[in-house]
KOLSEMI-607231 format. One record per residue: x, y, z of N, C-alpha, C, O in turn; residue number from 1. Coordinates in steps of 0.05 Angstrom, whole numbers, plus 5000, padded with zeros to 4 digits. Layout:
BEGIN
+------+------+------+-------+-------+-------+------+------+------+------+------+------+-----+
: n_c1 : n_c2 : n_c3 : ca_c1 : ca_c2 : ca_c3 : c_c1 : c_c2 : c_c3 : o_c1 : o_c2 : o_c3 : pos :
+------+------+------+-------+-------+-------+------+------+------+------+------+------+-----+
:    X :    Y :    Z :     X :     Y :     Z :    X :    Y :    Z :    X :    Y :    Z : NUM :
...
+------+------+------+-------+-------+-------+------+------+------+------+------+------+-----+
END
This chain:
BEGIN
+------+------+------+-------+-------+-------+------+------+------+------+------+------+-----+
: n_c1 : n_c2 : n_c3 : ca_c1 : ca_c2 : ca_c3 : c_c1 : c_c2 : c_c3 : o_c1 : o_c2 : o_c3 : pos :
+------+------+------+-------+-------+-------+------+------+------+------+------+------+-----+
: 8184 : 7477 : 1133 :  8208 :  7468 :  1122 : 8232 : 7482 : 1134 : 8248 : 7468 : 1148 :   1 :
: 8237 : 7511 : 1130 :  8254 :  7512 :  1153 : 8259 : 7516 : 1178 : 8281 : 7526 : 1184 :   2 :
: 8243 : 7511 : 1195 :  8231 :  7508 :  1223 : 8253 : 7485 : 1222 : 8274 : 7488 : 1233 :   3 :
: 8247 : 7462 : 1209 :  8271 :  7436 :  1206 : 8293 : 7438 : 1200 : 8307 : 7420 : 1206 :   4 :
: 8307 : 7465 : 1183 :  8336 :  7471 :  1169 : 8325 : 7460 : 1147 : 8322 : 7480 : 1133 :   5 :
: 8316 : 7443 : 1135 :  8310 :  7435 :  1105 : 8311 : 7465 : 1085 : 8297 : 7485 : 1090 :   6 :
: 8327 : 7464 : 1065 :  8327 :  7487 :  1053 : 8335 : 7512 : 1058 : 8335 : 7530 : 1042 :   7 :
: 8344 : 7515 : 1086 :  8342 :  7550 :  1102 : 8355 : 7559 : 1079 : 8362 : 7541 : 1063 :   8 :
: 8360 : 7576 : 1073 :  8370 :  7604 :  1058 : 8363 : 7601 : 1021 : 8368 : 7619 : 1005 :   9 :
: 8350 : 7574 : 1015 :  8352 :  7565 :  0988 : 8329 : 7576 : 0973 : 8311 : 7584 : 0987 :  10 :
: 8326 : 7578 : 0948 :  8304 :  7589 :  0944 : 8286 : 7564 : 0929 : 8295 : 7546 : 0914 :  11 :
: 8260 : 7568 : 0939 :  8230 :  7555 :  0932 : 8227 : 7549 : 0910 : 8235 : 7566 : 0894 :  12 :
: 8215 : 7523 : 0896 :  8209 :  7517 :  0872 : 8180 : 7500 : 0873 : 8172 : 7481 : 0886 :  13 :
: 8167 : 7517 : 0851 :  8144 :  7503 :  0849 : 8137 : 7480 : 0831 : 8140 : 7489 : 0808 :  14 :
: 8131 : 7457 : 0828 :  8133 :  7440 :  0816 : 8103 : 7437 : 0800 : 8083 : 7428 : 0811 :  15 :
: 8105 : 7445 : 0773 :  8078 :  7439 :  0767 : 8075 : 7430 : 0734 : 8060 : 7437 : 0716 :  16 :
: 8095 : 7412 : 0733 :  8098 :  7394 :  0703 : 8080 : 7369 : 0708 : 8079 : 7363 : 0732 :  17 :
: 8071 : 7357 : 0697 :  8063 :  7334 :  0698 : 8089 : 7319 : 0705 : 8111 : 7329 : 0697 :  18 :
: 8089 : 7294 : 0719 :  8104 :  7272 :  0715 : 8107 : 7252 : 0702 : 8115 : 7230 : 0711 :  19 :
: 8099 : 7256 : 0676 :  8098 :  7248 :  0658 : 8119 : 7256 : 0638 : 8136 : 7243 : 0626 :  20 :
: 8111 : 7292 : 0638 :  8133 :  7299 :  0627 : 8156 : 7300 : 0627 : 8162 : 7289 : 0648 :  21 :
: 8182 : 7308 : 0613 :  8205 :  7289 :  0617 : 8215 : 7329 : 0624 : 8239 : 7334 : 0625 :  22 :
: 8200 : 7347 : 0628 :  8223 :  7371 :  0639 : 8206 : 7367 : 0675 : 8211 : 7384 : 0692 :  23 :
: 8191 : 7346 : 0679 :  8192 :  7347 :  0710 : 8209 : 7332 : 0718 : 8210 : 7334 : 0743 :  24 :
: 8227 : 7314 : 0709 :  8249 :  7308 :  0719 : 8276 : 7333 : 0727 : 8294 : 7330 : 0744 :  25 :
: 8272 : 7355 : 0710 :  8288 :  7373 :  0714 : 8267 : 7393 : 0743 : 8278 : 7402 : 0764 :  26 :
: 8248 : 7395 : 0740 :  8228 :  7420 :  0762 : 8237 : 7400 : 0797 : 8238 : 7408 : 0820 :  27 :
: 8241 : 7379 : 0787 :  8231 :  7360 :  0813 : 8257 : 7355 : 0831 : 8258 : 7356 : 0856 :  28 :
: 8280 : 7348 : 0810 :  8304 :  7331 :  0828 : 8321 : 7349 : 0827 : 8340 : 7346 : 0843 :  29 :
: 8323 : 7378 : 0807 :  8353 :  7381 :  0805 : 8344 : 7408 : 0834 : 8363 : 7416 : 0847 :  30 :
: 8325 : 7415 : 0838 :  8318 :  7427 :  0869 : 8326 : 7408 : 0897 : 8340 : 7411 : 0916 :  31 :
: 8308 : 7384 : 0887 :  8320 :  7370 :  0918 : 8349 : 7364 : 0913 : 8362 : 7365 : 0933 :  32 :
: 8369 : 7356 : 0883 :  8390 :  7347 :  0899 : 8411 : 7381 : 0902 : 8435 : 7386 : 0904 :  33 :
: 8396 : 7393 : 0900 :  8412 :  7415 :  0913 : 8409 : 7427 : 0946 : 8427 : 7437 : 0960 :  34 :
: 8387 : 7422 : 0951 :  8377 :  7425 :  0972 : 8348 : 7441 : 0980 : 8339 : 7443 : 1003 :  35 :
: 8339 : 7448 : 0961 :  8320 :  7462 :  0953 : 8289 : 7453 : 0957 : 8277 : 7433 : 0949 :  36 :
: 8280 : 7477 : 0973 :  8244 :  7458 :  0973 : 8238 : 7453 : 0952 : 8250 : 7457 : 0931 :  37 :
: 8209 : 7438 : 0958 :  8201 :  7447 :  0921 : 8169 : 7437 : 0937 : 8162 : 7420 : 0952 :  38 :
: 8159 : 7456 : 0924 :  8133 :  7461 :  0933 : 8112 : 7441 : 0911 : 8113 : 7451 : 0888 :  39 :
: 8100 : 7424 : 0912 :  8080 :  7409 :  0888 : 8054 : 7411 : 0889 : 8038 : 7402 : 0905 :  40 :
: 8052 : 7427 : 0866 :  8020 :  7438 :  0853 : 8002 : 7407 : 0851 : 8008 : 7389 : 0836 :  41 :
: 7979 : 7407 : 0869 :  7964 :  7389 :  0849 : 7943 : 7393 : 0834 : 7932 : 7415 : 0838 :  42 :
: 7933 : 7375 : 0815 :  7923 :  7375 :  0795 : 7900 : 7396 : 0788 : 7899 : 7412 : 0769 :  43 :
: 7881 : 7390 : 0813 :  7866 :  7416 :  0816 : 7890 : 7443 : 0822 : 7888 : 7452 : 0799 :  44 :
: 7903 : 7457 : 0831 :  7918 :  7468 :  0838 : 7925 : 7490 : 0810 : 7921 : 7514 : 0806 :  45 :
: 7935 : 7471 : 0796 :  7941 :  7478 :  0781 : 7929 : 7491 : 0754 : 7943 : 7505 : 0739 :  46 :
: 7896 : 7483 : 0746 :  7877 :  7486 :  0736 : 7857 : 7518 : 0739 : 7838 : 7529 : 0728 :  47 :
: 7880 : 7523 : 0764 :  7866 :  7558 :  0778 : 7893 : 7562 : 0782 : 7912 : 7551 : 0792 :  48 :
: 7886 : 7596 : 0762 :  7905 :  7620 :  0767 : 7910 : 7624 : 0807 : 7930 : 7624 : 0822 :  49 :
: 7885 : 7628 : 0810 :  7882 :  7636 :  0830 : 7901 : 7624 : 0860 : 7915 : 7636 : 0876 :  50 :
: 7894 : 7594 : 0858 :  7905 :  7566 :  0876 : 7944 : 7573 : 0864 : 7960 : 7572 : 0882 :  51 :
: 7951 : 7578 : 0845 :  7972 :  7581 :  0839 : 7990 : 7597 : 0848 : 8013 : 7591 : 0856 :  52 :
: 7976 : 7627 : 0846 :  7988 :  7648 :  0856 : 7983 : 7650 : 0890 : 7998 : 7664 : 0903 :  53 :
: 7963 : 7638 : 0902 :  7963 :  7630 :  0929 : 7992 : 7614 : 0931 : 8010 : 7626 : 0943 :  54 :
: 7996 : 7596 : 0924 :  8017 :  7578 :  0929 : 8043 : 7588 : 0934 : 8056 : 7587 : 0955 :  55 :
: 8051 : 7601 : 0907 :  8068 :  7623 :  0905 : 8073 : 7637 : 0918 : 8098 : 7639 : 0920 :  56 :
: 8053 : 7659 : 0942 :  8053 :  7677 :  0965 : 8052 : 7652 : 0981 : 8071 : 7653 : 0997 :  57 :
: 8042 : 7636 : 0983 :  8042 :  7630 :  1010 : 8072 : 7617 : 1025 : 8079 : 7615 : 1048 :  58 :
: 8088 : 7608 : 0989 :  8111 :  7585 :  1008 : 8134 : 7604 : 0988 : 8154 : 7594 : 0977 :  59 :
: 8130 : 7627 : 0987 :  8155 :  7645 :  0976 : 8170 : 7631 : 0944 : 8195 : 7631 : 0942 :  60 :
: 8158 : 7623 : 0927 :  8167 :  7607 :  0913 : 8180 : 7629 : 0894 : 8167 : 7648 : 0884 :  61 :
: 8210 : 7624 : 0891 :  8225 :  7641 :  0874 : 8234 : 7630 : 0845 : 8251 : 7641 : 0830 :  62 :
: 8218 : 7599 : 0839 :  8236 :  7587 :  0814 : 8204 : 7570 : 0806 : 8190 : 7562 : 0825 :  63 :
: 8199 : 7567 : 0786 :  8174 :  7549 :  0770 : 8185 : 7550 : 0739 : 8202 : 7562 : 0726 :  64 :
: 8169 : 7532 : 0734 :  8166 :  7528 :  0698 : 8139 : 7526 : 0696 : 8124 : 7514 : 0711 :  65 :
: 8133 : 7538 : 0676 :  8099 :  7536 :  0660 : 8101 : 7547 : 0629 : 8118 : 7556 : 0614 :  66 :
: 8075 : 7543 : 0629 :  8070 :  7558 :  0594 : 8061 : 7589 : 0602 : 8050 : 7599 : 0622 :  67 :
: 8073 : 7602 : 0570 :  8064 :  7627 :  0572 : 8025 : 7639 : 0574 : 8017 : 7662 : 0578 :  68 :
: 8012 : 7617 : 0571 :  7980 :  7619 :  0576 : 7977 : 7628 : 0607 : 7962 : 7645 : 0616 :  69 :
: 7999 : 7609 : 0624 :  7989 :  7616 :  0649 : 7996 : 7652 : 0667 : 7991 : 7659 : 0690 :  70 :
: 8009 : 7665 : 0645 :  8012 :  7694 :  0644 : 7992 : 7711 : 0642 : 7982 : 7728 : 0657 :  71 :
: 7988 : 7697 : 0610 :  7963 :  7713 :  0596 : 7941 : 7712 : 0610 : 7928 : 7733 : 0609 :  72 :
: 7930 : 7691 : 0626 :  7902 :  7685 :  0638 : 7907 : 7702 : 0674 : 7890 : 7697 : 0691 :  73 :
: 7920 : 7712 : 0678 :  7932 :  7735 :  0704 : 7954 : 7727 : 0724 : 7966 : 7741 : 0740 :  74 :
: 7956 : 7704 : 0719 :  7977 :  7703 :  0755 : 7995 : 7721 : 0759 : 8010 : 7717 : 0778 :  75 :
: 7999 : 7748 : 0742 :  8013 :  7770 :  0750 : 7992 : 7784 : 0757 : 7974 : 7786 : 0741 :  76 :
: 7991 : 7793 : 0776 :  7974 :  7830 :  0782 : 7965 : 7845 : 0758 : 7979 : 7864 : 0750 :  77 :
: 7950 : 7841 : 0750 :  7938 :  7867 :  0730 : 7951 : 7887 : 0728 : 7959 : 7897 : 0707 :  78 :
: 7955 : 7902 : 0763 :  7968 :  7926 :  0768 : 8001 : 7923 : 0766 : 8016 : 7942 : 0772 :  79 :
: 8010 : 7899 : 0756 :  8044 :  7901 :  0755 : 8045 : 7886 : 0727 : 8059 : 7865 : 0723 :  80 :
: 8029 : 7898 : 0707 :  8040 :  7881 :  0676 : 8076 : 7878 : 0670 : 8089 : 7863 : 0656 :  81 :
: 8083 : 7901 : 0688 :  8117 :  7902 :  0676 : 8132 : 7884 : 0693 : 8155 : 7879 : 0686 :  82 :
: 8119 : 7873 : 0718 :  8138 :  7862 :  0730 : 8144 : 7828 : 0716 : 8128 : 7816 : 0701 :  83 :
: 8169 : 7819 : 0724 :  8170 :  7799 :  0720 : 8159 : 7777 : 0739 : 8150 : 7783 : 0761 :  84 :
: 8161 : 7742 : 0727 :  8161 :  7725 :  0750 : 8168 : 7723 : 0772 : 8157 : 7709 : 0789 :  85 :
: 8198 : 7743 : 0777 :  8209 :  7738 :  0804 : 8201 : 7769 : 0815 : 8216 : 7780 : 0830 :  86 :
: 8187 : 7777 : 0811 :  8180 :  7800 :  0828 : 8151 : 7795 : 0837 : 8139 : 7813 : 0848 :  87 :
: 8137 : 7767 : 0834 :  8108 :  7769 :  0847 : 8109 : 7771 : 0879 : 8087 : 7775 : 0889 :  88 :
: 8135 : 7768 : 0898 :  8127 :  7763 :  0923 : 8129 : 7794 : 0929 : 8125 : 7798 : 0953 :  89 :
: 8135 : 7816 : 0915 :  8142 :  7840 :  0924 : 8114 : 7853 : 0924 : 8111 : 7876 : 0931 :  90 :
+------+------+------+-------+-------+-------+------+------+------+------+------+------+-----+
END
């Protein structure tokens, strides 16, 4: 993505509401009409901590929405209980 300029300096959003739901209208458009990637979890994707927090490292994602379960079940580091969401790429 920015190899193309798409996004350069903007920060990453992961998209992983159903489209169904009416706050993925907010995860989905108000990133692109800013200019913003937005990275989209699928279905399997989303079903693993694991596939998640891959995602996350892999495309620098600095902005998501989820439920607090997907906390509790690890996508933070064990070893960083204090950190917050925006400190997983550190």
């Amino acid at each position: 993505m920015e190899a193309a300029g798409v996004g350069e300096g903007r920060p990453v959003f992961l998209q992983m509401m159903s489209v169904f739901a009416d706050l993925s209208v907010l995860d989905l458009w108000l990133p692109l009409a800013l200019g913003s990637p937005v990275v989209i979890a699928t279905a399997e994707q989303m079903k693993d901590v694991e596939a998640v927090r891959s995602l996350i490292m892999r495309h620098r994602v600095a902005c998501m929405t989820t439920v607090p379960s997907m906390f509790q079940v690890g996508l933070l580091p064990a070893s960083a209980p204090h950190k917050s969401a925006f400190d997983l790429q550190a």
